[in-house]
C-alpha positions in Angstrom: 2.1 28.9 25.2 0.4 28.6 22.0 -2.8 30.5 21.2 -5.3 29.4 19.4 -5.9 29.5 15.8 -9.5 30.8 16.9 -11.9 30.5 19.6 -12.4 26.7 20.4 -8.9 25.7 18.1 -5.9 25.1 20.5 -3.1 22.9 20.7 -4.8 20.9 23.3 -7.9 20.6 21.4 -6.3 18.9 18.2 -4.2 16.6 19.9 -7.5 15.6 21.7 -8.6 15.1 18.1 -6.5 13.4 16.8 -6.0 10.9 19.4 -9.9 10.6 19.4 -10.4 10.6 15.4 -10.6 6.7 13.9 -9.1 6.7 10.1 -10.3 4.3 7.6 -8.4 0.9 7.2 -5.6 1.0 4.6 -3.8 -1.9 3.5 0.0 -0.4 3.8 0.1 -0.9 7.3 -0.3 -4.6 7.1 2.2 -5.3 4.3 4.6 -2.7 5.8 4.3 -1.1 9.1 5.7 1.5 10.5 9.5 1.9 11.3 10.6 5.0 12.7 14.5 5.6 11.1 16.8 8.6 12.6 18.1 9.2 9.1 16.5 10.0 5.0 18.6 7.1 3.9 17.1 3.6 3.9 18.6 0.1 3.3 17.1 -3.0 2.4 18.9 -6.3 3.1 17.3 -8.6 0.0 17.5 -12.4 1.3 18.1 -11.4 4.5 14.6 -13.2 4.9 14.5 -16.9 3.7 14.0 -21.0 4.6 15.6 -22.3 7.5 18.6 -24.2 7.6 19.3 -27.2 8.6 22.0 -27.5 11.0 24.0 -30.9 10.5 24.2 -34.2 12.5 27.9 -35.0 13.7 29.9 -37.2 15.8 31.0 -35.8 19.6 34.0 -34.5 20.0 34.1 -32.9 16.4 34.0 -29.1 15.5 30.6 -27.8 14.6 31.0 -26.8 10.7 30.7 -23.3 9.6 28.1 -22.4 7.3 28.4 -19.9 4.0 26.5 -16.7 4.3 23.6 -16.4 2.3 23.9 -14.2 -0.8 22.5 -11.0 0.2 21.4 -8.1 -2.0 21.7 -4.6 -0.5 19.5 -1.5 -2.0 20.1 1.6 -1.1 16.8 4.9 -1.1 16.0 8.2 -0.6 13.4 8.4 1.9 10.6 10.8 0.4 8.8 14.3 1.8 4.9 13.5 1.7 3.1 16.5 2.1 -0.3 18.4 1.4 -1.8 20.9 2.4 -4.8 23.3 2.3 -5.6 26.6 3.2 -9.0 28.6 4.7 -9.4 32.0 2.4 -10.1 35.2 3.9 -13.7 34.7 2.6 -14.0 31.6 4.2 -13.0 33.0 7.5 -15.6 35.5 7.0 -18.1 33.4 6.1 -17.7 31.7 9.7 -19.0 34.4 11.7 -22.4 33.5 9.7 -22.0 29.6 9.8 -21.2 30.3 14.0 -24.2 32.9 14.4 -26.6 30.4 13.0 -25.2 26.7 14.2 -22.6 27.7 16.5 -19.0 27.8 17.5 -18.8 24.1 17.0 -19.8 23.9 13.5 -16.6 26.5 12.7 -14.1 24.1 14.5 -15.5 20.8 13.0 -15.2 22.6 9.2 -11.6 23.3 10.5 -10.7 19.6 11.9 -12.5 18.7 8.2 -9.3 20.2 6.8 -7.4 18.3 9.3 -8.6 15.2 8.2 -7.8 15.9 4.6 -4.2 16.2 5.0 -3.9 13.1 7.1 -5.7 11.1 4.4 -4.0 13.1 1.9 -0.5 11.5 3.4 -1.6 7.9 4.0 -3.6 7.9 0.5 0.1 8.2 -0.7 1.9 5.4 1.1 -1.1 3.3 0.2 0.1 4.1 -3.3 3.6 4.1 -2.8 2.7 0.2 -1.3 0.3 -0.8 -3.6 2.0 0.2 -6.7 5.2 -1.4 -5.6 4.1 -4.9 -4.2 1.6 -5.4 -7.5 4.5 -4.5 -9.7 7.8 -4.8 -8.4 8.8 -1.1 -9.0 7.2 2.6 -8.9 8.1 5.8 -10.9 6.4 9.3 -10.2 5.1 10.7 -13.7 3.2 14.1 -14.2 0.3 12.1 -14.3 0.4 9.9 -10.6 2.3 12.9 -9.0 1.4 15.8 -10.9 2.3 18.6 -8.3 5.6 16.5 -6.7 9.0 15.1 -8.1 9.1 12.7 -11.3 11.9 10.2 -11.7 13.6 9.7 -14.8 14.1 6.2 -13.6 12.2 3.3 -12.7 12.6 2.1 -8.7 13.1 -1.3 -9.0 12.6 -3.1 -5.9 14.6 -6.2 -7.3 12.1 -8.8 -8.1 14.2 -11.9 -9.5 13.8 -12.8 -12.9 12.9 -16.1 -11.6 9.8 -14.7 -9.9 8.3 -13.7 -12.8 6.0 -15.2 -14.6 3.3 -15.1 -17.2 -0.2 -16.9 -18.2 0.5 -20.5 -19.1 -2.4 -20.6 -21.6 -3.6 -17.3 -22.9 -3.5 -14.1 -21.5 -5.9 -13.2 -19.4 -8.8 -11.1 -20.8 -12.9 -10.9 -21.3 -12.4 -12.4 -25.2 -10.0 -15.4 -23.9 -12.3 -17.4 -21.0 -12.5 -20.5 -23.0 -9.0 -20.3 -23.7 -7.3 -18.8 -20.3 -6.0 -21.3 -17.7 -5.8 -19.7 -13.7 -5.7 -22.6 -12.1 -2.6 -23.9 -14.1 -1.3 -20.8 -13.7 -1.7 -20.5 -10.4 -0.1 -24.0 -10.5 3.0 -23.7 -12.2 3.7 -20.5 -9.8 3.5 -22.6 -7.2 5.4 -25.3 -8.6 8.0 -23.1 -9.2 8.4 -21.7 -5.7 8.3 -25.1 -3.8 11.7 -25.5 -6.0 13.1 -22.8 -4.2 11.8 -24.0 -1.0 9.0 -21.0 -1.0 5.6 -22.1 0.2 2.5 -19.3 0.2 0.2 -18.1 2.3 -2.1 -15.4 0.1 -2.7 -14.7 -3.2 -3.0 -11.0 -3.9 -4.9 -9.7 -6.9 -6.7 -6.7 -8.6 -11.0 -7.2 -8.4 -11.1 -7.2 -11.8 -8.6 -9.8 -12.1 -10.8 -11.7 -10.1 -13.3 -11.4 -12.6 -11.6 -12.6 -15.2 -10.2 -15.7 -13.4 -14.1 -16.6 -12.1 -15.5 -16.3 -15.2 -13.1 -18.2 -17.0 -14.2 -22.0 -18.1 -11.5 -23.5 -16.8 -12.1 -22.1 -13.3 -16.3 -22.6 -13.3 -15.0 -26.3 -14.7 -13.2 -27.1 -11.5 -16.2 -25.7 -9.2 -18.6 -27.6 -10.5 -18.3 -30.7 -8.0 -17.6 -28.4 -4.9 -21.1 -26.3 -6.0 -23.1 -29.6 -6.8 -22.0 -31.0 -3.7 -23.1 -28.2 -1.8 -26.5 -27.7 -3.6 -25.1 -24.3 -5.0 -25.9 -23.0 -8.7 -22.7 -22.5 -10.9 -23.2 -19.0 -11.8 -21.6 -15.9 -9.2 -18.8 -16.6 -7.3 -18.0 -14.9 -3.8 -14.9 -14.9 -2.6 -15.5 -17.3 0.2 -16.9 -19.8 -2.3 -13.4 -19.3 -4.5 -11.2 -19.4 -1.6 -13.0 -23.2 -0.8 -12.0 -24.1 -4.4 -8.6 -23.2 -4.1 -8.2 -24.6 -1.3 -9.8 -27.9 -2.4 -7.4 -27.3 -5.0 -4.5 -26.7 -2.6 -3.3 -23.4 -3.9 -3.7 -20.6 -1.9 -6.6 -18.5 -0.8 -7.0 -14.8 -2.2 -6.8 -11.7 -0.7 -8.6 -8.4 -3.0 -6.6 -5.6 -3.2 -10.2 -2.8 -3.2 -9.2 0.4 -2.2 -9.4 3.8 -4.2 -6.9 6.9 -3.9 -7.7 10.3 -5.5 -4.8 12.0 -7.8 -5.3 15.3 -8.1 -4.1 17.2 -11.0 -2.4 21.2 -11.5 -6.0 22.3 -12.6 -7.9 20.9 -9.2 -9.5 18.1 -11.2 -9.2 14.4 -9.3 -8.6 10.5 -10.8 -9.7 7.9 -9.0 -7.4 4.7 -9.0 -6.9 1.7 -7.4 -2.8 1.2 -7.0 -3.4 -2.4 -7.2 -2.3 -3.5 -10.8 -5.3 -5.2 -12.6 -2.6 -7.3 -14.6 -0.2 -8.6 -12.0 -1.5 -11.2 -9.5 0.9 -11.3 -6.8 1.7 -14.5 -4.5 3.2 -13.9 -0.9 4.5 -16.4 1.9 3.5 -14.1 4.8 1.5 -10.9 4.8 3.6 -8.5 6.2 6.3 -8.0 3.5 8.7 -5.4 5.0 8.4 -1.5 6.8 7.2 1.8 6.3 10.3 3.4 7.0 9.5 6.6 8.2 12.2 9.4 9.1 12.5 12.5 10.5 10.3 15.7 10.2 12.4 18.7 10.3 9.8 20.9 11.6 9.8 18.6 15.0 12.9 19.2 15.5 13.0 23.1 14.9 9.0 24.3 15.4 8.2 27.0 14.0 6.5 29.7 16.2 2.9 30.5 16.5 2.0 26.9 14.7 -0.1 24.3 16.5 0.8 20.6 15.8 0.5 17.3 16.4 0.8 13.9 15.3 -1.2 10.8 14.4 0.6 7.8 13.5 3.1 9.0 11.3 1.9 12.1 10.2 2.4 15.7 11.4 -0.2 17.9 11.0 0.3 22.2 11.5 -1.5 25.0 11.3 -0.8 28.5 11.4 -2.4 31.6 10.7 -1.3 34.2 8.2 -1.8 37.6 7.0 -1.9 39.9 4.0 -4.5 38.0 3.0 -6.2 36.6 6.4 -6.1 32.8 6.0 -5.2 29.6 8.2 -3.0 27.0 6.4 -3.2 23.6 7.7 -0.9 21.0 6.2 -0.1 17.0 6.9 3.8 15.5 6.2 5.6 12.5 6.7 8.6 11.5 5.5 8.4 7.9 5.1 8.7 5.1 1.7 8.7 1.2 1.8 12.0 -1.5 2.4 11.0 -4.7 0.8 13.5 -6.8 1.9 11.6 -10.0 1.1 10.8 -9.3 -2.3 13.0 -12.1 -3.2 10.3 -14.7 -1.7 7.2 -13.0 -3.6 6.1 -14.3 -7.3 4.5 -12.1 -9.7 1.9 -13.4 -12.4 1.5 -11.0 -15.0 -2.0 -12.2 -16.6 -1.8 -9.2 -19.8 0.9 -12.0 -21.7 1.9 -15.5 -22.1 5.2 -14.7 -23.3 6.3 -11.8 -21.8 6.5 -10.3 -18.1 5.8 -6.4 -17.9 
């Protein structure tokens, strides 16, 4: 049996935690939930998602005719470590026995849960970037500046986003000097003209806030509102996203989902960035919302556990804690080993608003 970390701070009493505790919304569940793998090495079947075929219309008596198999790409990853963690200093222990004189033993175990809940959001901040990064651009790479304390690739990740998928402004590119000159809507357009080609019809538009602001206050855009406003008894000025989303739909384009959500980088000298993994120069357009899986793998410390560690899980992410010595200090750390298969990327388009000549 496992003893406790200190008075009040068992086993029991962080699973009861944790399967208490309600975490903040993120938006990488939705576009890829969670797939639990038995191995590190993931495949994703491109195409294996795509229209429906029509079977054909023959006489009786004759044999049913084979169809080809669809084209299929496969891609082959490495499914990542993600891991943090952070420790309680001697002095911090220390300072307990004040904290629980004057507000009691409860105060100490919610200042250690605190640290519990940063490693979880620590992990799931990550696959929101990992999922972000990678559906607003097609591809991710790890850099000393987005993962300054992990691995960094040499080489782009390329999820495989067709040539064909990719497209740029029609008019000019999209920026805060170009609003009398920027087109959206027949951007937004001539996306989804290209798409019904290939039989692809959309569901959401995905896009950066700031995007959003560009496209609203564009003069093409606040030209096609002006009918729907008038006829509503509305001013022409700011636009909410419910009055946008009744434009485009009058418009028959799709409505528009905002990608606002914030993840902290930390850098080697403690210092932290706040970003938004959501490109501001790629709007992305998507026939269904969920987009692939989270495929998340095995932890190796499940499987062999450590002694004198408590542990337990939420979701996908293991969270230990174990007391050490020579300094006096509990560490408490969160892991997962889990990255995105996309295997409809083939489906999505990508506007890239920053150019009307060249996709980035």
């Amino acid at each position: 049996m496992k003893t406790p970390i200190i008075e009040g701070l068992s086993q029991q009493g962080l699973v009861a935690y944790l399967n208490a505790r309600q975490y903040d919304a993120l938006y990488w569940p939705t576009f890829f939930p969670l797939r639990n793998v038995n191995t590190l090495d993931g495949k994703t079947l491109v195409g294996d998602v795509g229209s429906r075929v029509a079977a054909h219309i023959i006489s009786y008596d004759s044999r049913a005719p084979e169809a080809s198999r669809k084209s299929m790409t496969t891609k082959y990853f490495d499914i990542p470590k993600i891991a943090q963690s952070r420790r309680k200093t001697e002095k911090e222990i220390l300072e307990h026995e004040i904290t629980k004189v004057l507000q009691g033993q409860n105060a100490v175990i919610e200042d250690y849960f605190n640290d519990v809940d940063f490693v979880i959001d620590s992990c799931n901040a990550r696959m929101e970037w990992l999922a972000l990064t990678a559906l607003s651009t097609g591809k991710i790479q790890l850099s000393t500046t987005n993962n300054p304390m992990g691995i960094v690739n040499e080489t782009v990740i390329d999820f495989g986003l067709p040539t064909a998928n990719k497209a740029v402004a029609t008019g000019a590119a999209w920026s805060t000097g170009a609003a009398a000159s920027m087109t959206p809507i027949a951007d937004f357009k001539a996306v989804q003209a290209s798409a019904r080609a290939k039989g692809i019809y959309f569901e959401r538009i995905l896009m950066h806030p700031d995007a959003f602001d560009l496209m609203t206050g564009s003069t093409e855009f606040q030209t096609a509102c002006k009918s729907l406003l008038i006829g509503e008894s509305q001013l022409l000025g700011f636009m909410d996203i419910g009055t946008v989303n009744r434009v485009l739909t009058a418009l028959r384009l799709p409505t528009i989902t905002l990608i606002e959500t914030s993840v902290a980088i930390e850098d080697r000298d403690g210092s932290l960035t706040e970003t938004n993994p959501w490109s501001k120069t790629h709007v992305v357009f998507v026939p269904s919302i969920i987009q692939g899986a989270m495929y998340n793998g095995p932890i190796a410390e499940e499987i062999e556990k450590p002694l004198d560690v408590i542990q337990a899980k939420t979701g996908n992410v293991l969270v230990s804690m174990k007391r050490d010595f020579n300094p006096v200090s509990v560490l408490t750390k969160g892991e997962c080993n889990a990255f995105p298969s996309w295997p409809s990327v083939d489906r999505v388009f990508n506007l890239y608003t920053a150019s009307d000549s060249t996709w980035a």
